[in-house]
N, C-alpha and C positions, 0 to 999 in steps of 0.2 A: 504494500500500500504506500503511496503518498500525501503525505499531509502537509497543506498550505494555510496560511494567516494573508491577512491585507484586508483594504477596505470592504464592507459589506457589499457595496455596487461590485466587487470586482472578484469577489467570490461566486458572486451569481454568473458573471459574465463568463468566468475561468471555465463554470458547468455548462453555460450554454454553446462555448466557443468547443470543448471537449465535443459532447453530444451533435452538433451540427456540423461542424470539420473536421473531427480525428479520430471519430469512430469507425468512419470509413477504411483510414488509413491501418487503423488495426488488424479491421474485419482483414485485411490484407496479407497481415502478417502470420506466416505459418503456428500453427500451433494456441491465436489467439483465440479464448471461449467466451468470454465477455464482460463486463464490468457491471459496477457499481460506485454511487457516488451516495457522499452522506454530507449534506450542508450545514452550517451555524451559522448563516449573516447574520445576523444579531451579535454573533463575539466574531466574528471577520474569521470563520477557519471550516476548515473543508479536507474529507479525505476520499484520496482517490482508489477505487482498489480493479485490479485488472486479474482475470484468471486468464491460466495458461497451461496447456495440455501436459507440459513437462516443464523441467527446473531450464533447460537447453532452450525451451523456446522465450523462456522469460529475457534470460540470458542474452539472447540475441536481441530481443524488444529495448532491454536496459541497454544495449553498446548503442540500438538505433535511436531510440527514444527518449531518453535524459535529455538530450542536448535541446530535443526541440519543446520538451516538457519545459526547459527552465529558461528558453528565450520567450516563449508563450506567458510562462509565472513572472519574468520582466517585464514584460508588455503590460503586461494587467498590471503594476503596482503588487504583488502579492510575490511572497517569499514560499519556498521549500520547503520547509521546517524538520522535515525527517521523510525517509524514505528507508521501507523494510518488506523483507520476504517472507512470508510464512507458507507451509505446506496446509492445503484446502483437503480435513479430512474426514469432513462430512458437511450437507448441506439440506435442509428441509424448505423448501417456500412454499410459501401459499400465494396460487395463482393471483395475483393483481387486481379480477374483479371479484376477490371473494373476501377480501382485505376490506373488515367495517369502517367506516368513515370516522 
């Protein structure tokens, strides 16, 4: 996962500038399965989280991907604050429209 801080307008932008231009780019990349984003405008922070078939295909994401994650996190006003890997070793959801309001 990646987590960011900066203005509340530029937390929101950081998620819509992700979801509208780079998810594509992901979809892209061998091995990508998909993400998640988790917002606090209210305290300026945000974390990004991206799954990946294998630790290999992260791995390649990370040598491609940093660079244009953290000229993006420049553009926007908002900082890096940590970036970490963990292994995904289980996952339950509940489909989207079954989630009560």
């Amino acid at each position: 996962f990646t987590s960011f801080e900066g203005p509340p307008e530029s937390i929101e932008e950081g998620f819509r500038t992700f979801r509208d231009d780079l998810v594509d780019w992901f979809r892209d990349a061998t091995g990508f399965r998909g993400w998640l984003a988790l917002l606090d405008p209210p305290n300026g922070k945000s974390i990004g989280i991206t799954l990946w078939a294998s630790k290999q295909a992260l791995a390649d994401d990370v040598a491609s991907g940093a660079t244009l994650r953290n000229e993006i996190a420049t553009g926007l006003q908002t900082k890096v604050t940590d970036v970490e890997g963990y292994d995904l070793v289980t996952i339950d959801l509940v489909a989207l429209g079954d989630v009560p309001d």
